[in-house]
FIKOLZA-1660 file (N, C-alpha, C; in steps of 0.1 Angstrom, whole numbers, plus 5000, padded with zeros to 4 digits):
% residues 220
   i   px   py   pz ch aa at
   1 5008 4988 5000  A  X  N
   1 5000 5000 5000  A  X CA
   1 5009 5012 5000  A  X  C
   2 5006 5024 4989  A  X  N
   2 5015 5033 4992  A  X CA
   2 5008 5046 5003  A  X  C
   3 5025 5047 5008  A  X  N
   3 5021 5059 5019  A  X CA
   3 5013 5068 5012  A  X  C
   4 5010 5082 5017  A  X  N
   4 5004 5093 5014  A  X CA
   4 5017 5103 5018  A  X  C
   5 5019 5107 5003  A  X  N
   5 5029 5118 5000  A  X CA
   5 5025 5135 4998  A  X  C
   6 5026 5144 5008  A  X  N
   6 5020 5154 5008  A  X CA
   6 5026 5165 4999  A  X  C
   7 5020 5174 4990  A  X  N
   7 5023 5181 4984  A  X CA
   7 5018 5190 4987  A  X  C
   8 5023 5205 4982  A  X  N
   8 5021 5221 4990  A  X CA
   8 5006 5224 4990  A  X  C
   9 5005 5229 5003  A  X  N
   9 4987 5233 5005  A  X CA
   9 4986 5240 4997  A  X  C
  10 4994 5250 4993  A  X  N
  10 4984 5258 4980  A  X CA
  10 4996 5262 4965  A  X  C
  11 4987 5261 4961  A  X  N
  11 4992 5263 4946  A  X CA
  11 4991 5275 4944  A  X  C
  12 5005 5284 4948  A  X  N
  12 5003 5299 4943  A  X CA
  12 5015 5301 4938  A  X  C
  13 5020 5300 4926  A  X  N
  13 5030 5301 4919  A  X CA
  13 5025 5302 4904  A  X  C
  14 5027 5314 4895  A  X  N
  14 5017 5319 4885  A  X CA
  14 5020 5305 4870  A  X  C
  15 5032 5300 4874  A  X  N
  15 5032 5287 4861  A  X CA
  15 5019 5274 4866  A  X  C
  16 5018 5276 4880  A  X  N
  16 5010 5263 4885  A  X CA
  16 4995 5270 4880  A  X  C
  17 4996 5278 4885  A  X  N
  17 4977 5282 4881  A  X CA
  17 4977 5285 4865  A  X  C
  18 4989 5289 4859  A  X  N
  18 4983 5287 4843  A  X CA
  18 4983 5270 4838  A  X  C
  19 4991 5263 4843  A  X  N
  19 4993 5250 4834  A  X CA
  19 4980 5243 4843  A  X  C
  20 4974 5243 4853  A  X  N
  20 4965 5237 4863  A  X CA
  20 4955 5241 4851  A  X  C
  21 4951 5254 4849  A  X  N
  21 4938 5258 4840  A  X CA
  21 4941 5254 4827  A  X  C
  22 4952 5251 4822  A  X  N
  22 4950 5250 4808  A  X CA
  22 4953 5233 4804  A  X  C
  23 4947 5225 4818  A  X  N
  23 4950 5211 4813  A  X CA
  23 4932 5209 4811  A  X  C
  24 4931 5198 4805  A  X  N
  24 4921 5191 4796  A  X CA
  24 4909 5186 4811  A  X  C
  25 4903 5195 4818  A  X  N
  25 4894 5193 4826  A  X CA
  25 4881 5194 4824  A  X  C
  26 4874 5195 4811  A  X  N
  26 4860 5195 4808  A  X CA
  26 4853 5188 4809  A  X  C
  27 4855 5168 4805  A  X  N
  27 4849 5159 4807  A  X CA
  27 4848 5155 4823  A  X  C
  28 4857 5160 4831  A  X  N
  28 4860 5157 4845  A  X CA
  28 4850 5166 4852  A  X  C
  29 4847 5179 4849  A  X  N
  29 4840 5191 4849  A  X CA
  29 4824 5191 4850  A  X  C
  30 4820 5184 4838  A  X  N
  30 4810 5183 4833  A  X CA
  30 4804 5172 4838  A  X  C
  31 4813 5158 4844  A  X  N
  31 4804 5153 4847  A  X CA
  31 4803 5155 4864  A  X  C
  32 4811 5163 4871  A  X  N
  32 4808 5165 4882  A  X CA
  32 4792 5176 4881  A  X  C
  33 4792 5181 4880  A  X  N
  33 4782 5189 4875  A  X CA
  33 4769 5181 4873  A  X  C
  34 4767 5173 4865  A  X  N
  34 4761 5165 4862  A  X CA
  34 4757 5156 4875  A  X  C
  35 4765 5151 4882  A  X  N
  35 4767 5143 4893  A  X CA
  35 4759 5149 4904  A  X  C
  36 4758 5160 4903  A  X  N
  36 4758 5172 4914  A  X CA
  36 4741 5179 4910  A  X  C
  37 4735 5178 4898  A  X  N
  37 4721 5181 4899  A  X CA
  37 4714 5168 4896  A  X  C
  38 4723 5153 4898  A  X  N
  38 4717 5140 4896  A  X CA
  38 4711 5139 4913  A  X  C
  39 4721 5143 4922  A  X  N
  39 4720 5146 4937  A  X CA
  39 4712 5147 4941  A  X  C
  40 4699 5154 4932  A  X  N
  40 4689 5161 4938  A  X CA
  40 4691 5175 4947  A  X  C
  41 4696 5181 4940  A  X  N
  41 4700 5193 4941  A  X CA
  41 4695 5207 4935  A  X  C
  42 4687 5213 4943  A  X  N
  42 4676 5223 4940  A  X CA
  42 4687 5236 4935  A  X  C
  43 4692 5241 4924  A  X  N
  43 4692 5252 4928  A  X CA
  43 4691 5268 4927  A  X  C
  44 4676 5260 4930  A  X  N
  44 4668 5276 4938  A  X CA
  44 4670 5277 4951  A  X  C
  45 4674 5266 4958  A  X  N
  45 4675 5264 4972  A  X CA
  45 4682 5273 4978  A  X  C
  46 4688 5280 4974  A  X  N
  46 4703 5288 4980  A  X CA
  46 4716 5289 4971  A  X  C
  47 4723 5302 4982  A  X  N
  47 4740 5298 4974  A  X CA
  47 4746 5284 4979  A  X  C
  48 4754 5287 4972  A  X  N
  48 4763 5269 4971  A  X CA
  48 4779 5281 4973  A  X  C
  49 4780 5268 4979  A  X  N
  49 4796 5273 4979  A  X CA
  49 4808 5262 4972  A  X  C
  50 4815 5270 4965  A  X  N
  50 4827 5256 4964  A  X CA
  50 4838 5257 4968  A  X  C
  51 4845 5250 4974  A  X  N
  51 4858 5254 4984  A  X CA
  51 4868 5246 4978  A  X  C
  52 4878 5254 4977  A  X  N
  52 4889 5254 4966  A  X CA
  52 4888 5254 4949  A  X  C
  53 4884 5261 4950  A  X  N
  53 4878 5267 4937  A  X CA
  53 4886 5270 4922  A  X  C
  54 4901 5271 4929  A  X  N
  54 4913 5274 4920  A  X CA
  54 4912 5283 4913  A  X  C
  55 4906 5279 4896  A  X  N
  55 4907 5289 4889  A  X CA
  55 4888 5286 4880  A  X  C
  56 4879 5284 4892  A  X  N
  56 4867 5285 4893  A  X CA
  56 4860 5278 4878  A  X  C
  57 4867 5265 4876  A  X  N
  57 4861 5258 4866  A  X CA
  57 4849 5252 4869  A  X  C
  58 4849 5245 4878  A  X  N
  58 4837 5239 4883  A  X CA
  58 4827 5251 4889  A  X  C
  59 4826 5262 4891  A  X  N
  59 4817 5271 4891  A  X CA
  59 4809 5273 4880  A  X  C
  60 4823 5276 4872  A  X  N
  60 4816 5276 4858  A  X CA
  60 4809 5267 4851  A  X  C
  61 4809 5256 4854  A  X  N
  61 4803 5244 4842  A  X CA
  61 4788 5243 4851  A  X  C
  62 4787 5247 4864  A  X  N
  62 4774 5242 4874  A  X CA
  62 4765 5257 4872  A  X  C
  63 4774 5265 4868  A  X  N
  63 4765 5281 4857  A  X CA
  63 4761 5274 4849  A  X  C
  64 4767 5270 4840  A  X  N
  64 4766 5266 4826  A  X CA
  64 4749 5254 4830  A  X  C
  65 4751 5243 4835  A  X  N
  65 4742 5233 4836  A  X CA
  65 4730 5240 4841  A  X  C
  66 4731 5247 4850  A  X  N
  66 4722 5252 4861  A  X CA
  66 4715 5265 4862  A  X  C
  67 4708 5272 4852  A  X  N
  67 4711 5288 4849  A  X CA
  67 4705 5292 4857  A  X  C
  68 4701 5288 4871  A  X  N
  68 4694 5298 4882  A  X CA
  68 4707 5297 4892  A  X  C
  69 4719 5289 4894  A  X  N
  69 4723 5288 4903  A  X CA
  69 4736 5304 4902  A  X  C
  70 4739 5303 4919  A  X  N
  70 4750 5312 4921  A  X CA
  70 4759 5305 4934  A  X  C
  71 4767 5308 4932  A  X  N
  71 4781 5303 4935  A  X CA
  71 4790 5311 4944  A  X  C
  72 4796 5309 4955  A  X  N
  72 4805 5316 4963  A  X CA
  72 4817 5307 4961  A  X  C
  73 4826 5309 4958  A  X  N
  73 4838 5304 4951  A  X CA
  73 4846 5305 4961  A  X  C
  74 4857 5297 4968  A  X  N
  74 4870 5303 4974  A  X CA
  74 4878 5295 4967  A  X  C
  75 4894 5298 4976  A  X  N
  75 4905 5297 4974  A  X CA
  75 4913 5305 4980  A  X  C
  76 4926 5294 4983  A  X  N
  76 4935 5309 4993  A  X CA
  76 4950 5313 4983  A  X  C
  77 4945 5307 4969  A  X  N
  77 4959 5308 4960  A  X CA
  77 4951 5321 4955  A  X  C
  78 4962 5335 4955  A  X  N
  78 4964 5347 4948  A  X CA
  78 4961 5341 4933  A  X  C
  79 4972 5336 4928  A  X  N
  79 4974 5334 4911  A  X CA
  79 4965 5325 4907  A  X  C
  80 4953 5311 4915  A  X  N
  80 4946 5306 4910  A  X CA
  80 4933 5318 4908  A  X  C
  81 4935 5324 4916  A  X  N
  81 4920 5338 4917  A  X CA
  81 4921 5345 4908  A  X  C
  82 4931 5346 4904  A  X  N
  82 4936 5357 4893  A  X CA
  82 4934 5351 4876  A  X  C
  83 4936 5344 4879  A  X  N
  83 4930 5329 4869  A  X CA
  83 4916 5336 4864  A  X  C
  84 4910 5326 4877  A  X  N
  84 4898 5325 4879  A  X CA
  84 4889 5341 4875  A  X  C
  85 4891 5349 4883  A  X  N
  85 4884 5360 4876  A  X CA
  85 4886 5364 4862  A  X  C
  86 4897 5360 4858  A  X  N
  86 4898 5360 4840  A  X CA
  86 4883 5349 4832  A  X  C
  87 4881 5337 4839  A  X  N
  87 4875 5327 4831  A  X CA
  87 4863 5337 4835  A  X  C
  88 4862 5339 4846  A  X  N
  88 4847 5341 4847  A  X CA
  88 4845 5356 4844  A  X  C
  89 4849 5362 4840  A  X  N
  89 4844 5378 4833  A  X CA
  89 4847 5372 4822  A  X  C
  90 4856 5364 4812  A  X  N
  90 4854 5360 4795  A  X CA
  90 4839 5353 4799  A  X  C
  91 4833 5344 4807  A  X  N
  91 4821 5338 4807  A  X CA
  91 4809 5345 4808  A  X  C
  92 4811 5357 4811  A  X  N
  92 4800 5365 4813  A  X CA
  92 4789 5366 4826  A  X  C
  93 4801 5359 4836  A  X  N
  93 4792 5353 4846  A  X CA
  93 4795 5358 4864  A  X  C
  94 4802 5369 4862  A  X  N
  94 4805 5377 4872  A  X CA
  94 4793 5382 4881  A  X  C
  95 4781 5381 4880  A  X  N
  95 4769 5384 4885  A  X CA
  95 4762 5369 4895  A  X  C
  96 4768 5357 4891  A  X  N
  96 4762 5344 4894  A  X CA
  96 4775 5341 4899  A  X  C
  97 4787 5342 4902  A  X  N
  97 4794 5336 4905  A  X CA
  97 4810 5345 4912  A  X  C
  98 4806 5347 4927  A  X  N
  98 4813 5356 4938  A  X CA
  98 4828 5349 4941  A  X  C
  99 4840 5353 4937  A  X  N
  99 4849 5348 4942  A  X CA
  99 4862 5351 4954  A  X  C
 100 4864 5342 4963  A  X  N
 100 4868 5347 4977  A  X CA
 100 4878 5343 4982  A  X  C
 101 4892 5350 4983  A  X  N
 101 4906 5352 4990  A  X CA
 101 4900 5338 5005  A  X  C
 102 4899 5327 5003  A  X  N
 102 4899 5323 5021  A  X CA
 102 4905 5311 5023  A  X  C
 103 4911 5310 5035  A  X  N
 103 4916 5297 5038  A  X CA
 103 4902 5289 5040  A  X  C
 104 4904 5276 5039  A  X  N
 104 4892 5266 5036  A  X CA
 104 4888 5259 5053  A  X  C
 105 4902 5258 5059  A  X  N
 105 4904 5249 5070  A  X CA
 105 4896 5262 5082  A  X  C
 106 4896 5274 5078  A  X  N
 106 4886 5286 5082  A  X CA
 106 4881 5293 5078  A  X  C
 107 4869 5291 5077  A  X  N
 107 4855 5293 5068  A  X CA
 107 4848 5306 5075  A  X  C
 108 4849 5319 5071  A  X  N
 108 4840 5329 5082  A  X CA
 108 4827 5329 5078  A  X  C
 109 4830 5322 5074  A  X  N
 109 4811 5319 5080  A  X CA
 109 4798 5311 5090  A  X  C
 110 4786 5318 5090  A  X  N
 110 4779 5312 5105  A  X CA
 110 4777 5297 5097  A  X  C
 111 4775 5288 5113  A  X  N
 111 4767 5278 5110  A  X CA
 111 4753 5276 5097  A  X  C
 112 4756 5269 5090  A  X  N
 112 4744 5263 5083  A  X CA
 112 4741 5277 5073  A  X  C
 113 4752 5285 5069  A  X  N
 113 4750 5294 5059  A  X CA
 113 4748 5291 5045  A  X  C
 114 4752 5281 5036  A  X  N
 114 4748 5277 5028  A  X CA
 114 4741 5262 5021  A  X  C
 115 4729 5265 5010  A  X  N
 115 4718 5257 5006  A  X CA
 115 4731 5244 5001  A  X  C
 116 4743 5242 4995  A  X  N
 116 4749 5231 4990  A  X CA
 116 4764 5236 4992  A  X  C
 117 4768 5224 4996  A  X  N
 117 4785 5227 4998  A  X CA
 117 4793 5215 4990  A  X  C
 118 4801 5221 4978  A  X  N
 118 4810 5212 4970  A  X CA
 118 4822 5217 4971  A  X  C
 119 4830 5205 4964  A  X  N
 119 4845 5204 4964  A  X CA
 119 4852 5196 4951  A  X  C
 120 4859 5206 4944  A  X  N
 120 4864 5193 4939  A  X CA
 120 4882 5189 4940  A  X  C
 121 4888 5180 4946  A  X  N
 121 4903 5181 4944  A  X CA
 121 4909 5189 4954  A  X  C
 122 4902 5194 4964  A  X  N
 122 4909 5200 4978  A  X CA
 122 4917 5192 4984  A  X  C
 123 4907 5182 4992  A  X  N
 123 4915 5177 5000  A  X CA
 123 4927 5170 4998  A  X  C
 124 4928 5162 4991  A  X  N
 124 4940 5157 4989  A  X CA
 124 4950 5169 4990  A  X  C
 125 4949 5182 4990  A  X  N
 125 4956 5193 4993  A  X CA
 125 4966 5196 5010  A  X  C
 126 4954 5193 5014  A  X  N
 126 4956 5193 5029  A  X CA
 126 4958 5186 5038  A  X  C
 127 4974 5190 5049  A  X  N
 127 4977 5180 5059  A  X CA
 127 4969 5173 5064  A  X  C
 128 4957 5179 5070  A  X  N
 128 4949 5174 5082  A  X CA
 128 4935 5178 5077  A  X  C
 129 4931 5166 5068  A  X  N
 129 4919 5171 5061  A  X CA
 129 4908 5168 5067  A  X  C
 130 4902 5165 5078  A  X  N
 130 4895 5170 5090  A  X CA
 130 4892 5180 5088  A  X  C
 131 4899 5191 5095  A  X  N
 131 4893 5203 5094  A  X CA
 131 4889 5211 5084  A  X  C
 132 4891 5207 5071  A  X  N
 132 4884 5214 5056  A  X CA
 132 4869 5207 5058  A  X  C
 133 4872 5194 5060  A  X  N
 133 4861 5186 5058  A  X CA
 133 4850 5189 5071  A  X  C
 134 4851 5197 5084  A  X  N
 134 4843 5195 5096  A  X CA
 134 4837 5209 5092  A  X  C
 135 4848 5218 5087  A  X  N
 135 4840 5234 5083  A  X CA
 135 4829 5231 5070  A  X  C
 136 4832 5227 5060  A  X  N
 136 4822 5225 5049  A  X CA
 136 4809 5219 5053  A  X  C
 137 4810 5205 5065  A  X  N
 137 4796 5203 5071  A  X CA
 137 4794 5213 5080  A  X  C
 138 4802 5221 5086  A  X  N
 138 4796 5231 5097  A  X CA
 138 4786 5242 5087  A  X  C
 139 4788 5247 5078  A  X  N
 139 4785 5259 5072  A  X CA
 139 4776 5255 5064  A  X  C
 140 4771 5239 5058  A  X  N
 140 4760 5235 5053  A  X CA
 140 4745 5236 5062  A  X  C
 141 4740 5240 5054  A  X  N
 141 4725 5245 5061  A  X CA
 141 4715 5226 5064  A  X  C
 142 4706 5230 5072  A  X  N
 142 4701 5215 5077  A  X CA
 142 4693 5211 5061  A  X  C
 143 4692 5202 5060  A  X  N
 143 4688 5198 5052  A  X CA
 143 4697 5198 5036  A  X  C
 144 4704 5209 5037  A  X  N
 144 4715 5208 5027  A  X CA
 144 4724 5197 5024  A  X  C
 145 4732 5197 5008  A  X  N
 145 4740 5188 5009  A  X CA
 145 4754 5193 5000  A  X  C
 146 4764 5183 5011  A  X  N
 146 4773 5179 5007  A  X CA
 146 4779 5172 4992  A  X  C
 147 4784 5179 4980  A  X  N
 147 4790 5171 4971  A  X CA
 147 4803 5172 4970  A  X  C
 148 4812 5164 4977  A  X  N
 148 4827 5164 4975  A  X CA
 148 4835 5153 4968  A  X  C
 149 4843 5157 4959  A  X  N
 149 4853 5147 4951  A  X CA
 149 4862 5152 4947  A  X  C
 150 4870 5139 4946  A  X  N
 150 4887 5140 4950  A  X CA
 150 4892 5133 4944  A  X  C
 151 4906 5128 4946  A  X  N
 151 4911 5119 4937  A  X CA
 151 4916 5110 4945  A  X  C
 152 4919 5096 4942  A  X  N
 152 4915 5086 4951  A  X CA
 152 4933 5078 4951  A  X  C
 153 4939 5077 4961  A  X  N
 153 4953 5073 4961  A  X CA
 153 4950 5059 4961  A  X  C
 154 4962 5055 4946  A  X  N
 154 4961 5040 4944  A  X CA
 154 4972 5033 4952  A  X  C
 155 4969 5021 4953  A  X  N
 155 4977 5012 4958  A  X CA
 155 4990 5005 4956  A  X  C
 156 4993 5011 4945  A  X  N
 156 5007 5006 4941  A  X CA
 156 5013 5016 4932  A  X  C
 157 5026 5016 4925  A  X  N
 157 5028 5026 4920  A  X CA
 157 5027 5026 4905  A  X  C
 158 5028 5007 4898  A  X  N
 158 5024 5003 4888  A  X CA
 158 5008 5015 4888  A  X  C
 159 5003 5012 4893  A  X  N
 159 4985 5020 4889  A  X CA
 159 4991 5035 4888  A  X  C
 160 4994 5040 4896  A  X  N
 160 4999 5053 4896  A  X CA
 160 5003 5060 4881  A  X  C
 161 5017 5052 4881  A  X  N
 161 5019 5052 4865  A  X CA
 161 5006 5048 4852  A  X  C
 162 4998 5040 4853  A  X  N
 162 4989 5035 4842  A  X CA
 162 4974 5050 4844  A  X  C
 163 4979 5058 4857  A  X  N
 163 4967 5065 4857  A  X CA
 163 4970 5080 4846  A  X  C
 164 4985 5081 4855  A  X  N
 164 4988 5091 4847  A  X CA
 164 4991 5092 4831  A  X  C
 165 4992 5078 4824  A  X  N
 165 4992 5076 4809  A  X CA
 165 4982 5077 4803  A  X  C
 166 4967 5074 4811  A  X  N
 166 4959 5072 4806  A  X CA
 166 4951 5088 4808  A  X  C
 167 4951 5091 4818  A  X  N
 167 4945 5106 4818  A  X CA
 167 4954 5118 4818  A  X  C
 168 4966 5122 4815  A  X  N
 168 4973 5131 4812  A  X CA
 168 4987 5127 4803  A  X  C
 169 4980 5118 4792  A  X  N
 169 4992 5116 4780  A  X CA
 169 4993 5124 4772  A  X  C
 170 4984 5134 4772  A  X  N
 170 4985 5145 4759  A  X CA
 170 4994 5157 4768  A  X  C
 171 4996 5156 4783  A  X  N
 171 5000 5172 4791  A  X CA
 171 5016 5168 4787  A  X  C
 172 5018 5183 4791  A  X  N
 172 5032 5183 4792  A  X CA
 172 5034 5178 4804  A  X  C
 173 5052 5180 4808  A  X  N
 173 5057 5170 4816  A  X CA
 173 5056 5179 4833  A  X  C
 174 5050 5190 4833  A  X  N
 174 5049 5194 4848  A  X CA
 174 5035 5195 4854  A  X  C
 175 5024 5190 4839  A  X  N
 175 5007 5190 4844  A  X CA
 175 5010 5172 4848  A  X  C
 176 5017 5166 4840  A  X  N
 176 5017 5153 4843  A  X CA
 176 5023 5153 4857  A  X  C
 177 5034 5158 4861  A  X  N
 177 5041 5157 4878  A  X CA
 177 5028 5163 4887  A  X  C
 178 5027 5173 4882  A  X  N
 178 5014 5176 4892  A  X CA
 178 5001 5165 4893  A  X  C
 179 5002 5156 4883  A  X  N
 179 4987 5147 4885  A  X CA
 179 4997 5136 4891  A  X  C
 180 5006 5131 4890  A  X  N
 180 5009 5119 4897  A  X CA
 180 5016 5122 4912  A  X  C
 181 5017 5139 4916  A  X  N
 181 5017 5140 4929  A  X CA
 181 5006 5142 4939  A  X  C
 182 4996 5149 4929  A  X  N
 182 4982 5149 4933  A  X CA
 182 4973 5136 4938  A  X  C
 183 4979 5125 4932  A  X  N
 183 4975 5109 4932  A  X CA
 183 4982 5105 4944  A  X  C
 184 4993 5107 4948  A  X  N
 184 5004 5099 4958  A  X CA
 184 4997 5109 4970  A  X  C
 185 4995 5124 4973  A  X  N
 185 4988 5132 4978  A  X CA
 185 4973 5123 4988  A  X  C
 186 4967 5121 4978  A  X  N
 186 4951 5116 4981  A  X CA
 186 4950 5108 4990  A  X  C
 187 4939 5106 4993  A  X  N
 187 4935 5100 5010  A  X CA
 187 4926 5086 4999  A  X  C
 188 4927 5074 5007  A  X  N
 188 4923 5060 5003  A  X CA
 188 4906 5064 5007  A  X  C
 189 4894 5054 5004  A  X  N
 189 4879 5060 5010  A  X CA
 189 4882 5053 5021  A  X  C
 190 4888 5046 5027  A  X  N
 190 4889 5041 5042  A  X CA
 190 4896 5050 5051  A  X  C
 191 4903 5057 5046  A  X  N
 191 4907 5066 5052  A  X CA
 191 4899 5082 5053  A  X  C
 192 4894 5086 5042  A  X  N
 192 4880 5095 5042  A  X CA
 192 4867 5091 5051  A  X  C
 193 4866 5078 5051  A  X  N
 193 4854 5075 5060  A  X CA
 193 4857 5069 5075  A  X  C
 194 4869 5073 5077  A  X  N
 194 4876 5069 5090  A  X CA
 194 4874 5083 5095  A  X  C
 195 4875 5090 5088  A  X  N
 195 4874 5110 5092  A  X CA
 195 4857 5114 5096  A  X  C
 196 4849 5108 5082  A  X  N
 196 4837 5114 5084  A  X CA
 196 4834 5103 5098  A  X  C
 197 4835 5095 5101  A  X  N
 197 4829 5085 5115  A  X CA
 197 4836 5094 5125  A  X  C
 198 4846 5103 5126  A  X  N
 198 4851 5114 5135  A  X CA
 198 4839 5120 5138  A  X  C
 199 4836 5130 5122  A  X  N
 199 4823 5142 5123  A  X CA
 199 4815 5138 5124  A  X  C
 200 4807 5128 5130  A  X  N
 200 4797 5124 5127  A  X CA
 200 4788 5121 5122  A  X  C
 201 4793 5120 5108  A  X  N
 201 4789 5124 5095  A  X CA
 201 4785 5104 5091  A  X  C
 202 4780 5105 5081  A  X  N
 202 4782 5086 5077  A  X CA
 202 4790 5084 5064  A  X  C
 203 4796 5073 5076  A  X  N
 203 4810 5072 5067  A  X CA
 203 4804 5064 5052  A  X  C
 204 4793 5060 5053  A  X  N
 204 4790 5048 5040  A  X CA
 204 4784 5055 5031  A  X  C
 205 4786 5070 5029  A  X  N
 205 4783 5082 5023  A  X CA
 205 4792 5086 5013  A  X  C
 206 4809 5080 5018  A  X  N
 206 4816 5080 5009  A  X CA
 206 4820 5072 4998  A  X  C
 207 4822 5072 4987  A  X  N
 207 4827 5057 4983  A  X CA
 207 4837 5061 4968  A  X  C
 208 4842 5051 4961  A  X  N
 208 4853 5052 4950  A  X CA
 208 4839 5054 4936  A  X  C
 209 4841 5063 4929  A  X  N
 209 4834 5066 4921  A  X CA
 209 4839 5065 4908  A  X  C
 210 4853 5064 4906  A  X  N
 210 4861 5058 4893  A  X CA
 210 4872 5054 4895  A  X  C
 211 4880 5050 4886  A  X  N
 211 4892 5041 4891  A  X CA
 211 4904 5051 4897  A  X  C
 212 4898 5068 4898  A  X  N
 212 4906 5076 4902  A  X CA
 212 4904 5086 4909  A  X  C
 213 4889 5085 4913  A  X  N
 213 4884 5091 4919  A  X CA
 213 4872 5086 4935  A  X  C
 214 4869 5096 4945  A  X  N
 214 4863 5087 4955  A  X CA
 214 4853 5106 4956  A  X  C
 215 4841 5099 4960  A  X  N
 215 4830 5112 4959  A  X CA
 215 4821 5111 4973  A  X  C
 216 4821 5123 4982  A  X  N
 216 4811 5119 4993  A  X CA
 216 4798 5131 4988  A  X  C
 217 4790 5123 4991  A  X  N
 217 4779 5127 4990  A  X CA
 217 4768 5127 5001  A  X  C
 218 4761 5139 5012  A  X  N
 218 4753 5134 5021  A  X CA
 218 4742 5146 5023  A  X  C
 219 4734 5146 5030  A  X  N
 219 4725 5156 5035  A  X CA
 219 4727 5156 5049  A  X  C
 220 4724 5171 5052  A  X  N
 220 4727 5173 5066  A  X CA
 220 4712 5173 5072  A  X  C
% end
């Protein structure tokens, strides 16, 4: 089984947030989105928030699917935001979609402030992903839900290698380092649902949703 190899909490270095946005994430995008008003996911219900937002792709595609929703976006990377407000003023979508300077692990916001709270690709970011993951249920409103997905650390390094051939053979050679550190990075679902049985949360809420990915999904 391989360890869990951590890589930098945040990606603020202006080569990382251009080559991070300009890798081939549409189909990955789209179908989170997809996944996310499969959910049963109203949204008229409220803002949604998405935490770690980067350079606000997945805001964008859940505009795009969703034309009543609005979006509070964070991130605590400068150069991913800087990004990010470029995609989303070319989108025309600066009115539906608020983007916000914050650390994730502290959320200023009250209890139960927002109708839906997503994620995509944070955690594996973070030392002690507990506390990303205890604030996103704290700030979900009752009855609201949770959509978070991630990328799922494989078990050997044979897979590792076969992941990154198979989904980033067209990147160059530092989007590919970034996807096979982002893989060694990630938390196992035994290990995610060893956290959510912490918060209270149910752990059988999480599970592996592709050969590279693990997705929790709950209502509060």
């Amino acid at each position: 089984m391989l360890p869990r190899v951590l890589e930098p909490e945040v990606m603020d270095a202006p080569d990382e947030a251009v080559d991070y946005n300009a890798m081939d994430h549409a189909e990955v995008n789209r179908i989170f989105a997809e996944d996310l008003l499969a959910a049963d996911w109203n949204p008229a219900a409220g803002e949604i928030l998405d935490v770690g937002t980067g350079t606000a792709l997945i805001p964008l595609e859940i505009c795009r699917q969703a034309p009543t929703a609005k979006v509070r976006a964070v991130d605590l990377s400068r150069h991913m935001l800087e990004v990010a407000r470029q995609n989303v003023e070319k989108a025309g979508l600066t009115e539906r979609i608020c983007l916000e300077r914050i650390d994730a692990k502290e959320l200023p916001y009250p209890d139960g402030r927002f109708a839906a709270v997503v994620s995509n690709s944070i955690v594996h970011h973070i030392p002690e992903p507990k506390a990303v993951l205890a604030e996103m249920w704290r700030v979900l409103a009752p009855g609201g839900l949770i959509f978070a997905r991630d990328l799922l650390r494989p078990a050997k390094d044979a897979e590792v290698r076969r992941l990154v051939e198979t989904y980033a053979a067209g990147a160059n050679r530092h989007q590919r380092q970034l996807f096979e550190d982002s893989l060694r990075a990630s938390l196992r679902v035994e290990e995610l649902q060893a956290i959510l049985a912490e918060l209270g949360c149910d752990p059988q809420s999480a599970r592996a949703t592709s050969d590279r990915h693990w997705t929790w999904t709950q209502r509060k």
